[in-house]
N, C-alpha and C positions, 0 to 999 in steps of 0.2 A: 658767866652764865652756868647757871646749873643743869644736868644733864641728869637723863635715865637711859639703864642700860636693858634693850630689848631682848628677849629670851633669846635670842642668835647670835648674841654677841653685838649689837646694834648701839652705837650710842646715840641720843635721841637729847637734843637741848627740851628743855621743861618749857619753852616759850619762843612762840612763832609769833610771824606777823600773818594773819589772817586776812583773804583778798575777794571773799564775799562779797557780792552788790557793790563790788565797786570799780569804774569804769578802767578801760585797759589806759588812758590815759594817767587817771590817777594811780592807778594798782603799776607802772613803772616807776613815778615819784616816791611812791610810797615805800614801797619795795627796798630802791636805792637809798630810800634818808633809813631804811629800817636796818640794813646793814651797814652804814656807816655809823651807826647808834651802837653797834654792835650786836644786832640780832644775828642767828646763824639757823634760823630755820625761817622757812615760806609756804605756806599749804595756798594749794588752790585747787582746778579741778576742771576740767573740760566744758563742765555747766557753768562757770564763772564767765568764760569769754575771754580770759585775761592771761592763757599760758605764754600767750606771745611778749605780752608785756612784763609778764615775769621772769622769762627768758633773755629778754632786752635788759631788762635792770641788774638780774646777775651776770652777765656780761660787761655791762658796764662797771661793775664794781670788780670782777676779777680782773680786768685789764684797767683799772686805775690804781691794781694793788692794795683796795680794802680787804679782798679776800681772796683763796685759792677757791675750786670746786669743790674739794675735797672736806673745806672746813665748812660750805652750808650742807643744809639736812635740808632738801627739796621734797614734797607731798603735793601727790596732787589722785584726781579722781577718772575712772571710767564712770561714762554717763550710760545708764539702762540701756539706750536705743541701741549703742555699740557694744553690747556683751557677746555678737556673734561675729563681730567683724574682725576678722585675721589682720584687721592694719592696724585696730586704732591703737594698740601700746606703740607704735612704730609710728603713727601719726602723733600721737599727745610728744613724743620721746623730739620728733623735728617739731613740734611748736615751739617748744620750750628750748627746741636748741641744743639738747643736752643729750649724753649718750648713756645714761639711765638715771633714776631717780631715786632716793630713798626710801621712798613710802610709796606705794602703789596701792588706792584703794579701790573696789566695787561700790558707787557711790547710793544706788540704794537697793532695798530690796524688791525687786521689780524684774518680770520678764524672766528669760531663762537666766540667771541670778548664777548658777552654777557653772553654766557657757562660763560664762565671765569670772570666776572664780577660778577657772582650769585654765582661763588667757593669764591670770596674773602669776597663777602657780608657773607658768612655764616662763614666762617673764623673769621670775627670781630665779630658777634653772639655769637663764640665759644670762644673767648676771644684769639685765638689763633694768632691775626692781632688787632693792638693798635687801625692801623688807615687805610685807604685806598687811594690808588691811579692809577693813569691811565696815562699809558706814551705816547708819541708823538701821541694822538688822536688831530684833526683836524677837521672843515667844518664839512660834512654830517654824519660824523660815529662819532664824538662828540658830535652832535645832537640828534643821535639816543641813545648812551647811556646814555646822560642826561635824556633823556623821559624814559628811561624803570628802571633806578637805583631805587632801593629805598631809599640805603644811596648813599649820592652823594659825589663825589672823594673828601676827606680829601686835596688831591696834587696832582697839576700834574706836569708828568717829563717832562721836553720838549729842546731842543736847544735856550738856554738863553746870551746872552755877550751885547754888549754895540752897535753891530752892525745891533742886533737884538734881540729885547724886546717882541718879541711878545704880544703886546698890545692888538691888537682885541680878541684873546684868552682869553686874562686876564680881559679883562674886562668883557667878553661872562659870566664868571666862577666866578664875582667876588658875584655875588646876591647870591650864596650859600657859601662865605666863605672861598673859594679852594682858596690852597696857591700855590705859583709858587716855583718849584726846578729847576736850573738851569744845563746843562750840557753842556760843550765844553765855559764852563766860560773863559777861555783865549785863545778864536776862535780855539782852535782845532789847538794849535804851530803858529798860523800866527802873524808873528812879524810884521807887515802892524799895526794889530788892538794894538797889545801893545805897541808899538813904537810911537802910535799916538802922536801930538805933545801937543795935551790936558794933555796925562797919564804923560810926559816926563817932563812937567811945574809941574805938582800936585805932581811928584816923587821927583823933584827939593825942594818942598817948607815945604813939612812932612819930607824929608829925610827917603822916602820907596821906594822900586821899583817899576818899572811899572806894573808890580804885583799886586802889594800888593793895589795898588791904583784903579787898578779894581776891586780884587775882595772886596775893601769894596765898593764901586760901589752898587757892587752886593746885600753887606747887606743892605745898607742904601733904594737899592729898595724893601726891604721887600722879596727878594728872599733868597729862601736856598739853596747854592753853594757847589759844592761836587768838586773840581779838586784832580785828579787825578794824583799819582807821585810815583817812587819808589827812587827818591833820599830823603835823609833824611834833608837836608839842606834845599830842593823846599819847604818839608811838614813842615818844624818851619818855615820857612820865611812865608808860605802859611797861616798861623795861627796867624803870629803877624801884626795883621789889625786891632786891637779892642782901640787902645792907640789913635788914632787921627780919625778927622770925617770931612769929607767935607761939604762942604757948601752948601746952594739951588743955589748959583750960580754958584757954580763949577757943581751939578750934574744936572742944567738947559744945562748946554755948553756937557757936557759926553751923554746930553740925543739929541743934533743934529746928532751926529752918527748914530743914531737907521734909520732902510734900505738900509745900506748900501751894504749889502750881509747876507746871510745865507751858510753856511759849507755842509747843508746836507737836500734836500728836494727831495722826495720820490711820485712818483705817486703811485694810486690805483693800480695799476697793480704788481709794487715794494714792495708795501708793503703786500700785498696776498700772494706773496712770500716767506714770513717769516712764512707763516702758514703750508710750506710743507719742512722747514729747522730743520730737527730733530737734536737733541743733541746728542753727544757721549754716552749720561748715560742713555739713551730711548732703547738703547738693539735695 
């Protein structure tokens, strides 16, 4: 598995198993078959429903001796509604089981956004957060938290594929280091983007899928890719991308795509939203 190394010294595998939309029953299975595949990173996130089951699944595989703690790379998210809440890194930390995490993000930008920003700065203080990060922050509320952070986002999460690179972002973020993770890596099922006739010649020529030739896409642009899946075939095929590499000219021609569409873009108004969407576990 290849690996990136976080401006703190952080190493960071280039490929998770992502556990969006999908259920804490499946997101255990998944989890466990995705570490026995040899994955060594898991993102998830308070909004998924599913820390408990992914605390279930890395348990189970560190006491069957697939893995230690120390060799997965655990992510996971505060949701808007708890940016003020003095427990929730100490509640998310007992769901999952675990006595800190790797990644700690601010999952969106919503509500008092900076509350939450200063839970997670003291989190990595406390040892109790590896590293930090801040998800689909944007424009003006990206700008405000850059000025007021003291440690500045370790990663951020954001809608990442071949259609959309979000480049001005990445470059905005690149003077401190912040690494890009990518999500809706395979457009979010759109078989428009994986069908492309780029993916379809580069699948022809490695003998991988169209797949498989995005998501090292993905790695070769220095992104950490999490797709998500509860087939167990998706998640090893999803995983073997590390045996061939493309070329500057292949990912010169993959990078004319970029503007093509975005999946999921959110006004101010939408995303304030999320600051009054409480969680089932909020009582």
């Amino acid at each position: 598995m290849e690996t990136v190394i976080l401006y703190n010294g952080i190493e960071a595998p280039v490929l998770g198993i992502g556990t969006f939309m999908i259920s804490p029953e499946d997101t255990e299975r998944s989890v466990y078959a995705a570490l026995k595949l040899g994955y060594r990173m898991i993102d998830t996130a308070n909004a998924y429903m599913n820390e408990e089951s992914v605390g279930k699944a890395l348990a189970k595989a560190i006491e069957g001796g697939i893995v230690t703690r120390e060799e997965v790379f655990v992510s996971t998210k505060i949701w808007a509604t708890l940016y003020e809440n003095e427990n929730a890194v100490e509640d998310t930390l007992k769901r999952l089981g675990l006595e800190y995490v790797d990644l700690l993000f601010i999952h969106q930008p919503a509500g008092n956004y900076m509350a939450g920003y200063r839970m997670l700065e003291k989190a990595y203080q406390d040892g109790k957060a590896k590293s930090l990060g801040i998800s689909n922050f944007h424009d003006e509320k990206l700008e405000m938290l850059l000025a007021d952070a003291k440690i500045k986002p370790h990663v951020i999460q954001m809608e990442v594929h071949p259609y959309c690179t979000q480049k001005e972002i990445r470059e905005r973020l690149s003077e401190y280091g912040t690494r890009t993770m990518g999500w809706y890596p395979l457009g979010h099922g759109d078989k428009g983007l994986v069908n492309e006739e780029i993916f379809t010649k580069l699948a022809d020529k490695y003998r991988k899928s169209n797949a498989q030739i995005v998501l090292r896409w993905h790695t070769q642009m220095g992104f950490i890719t999490i797709p998500g899946s509860k087939n167990p075939d998706h998640i090893r095929d999803n995983g073997d991308i590390f045996d061939f590499s493309l070329t500057d000219e292949e990912m010169a021609e993959i990078t004319k795509l970029d503007g093509t569409k975005r999946y999921y873009q959110a006004d101010n108004a939408q995303e304030e939203k999320y600051a009054t969407m409480h969680l089932p576990f909020e009582g």
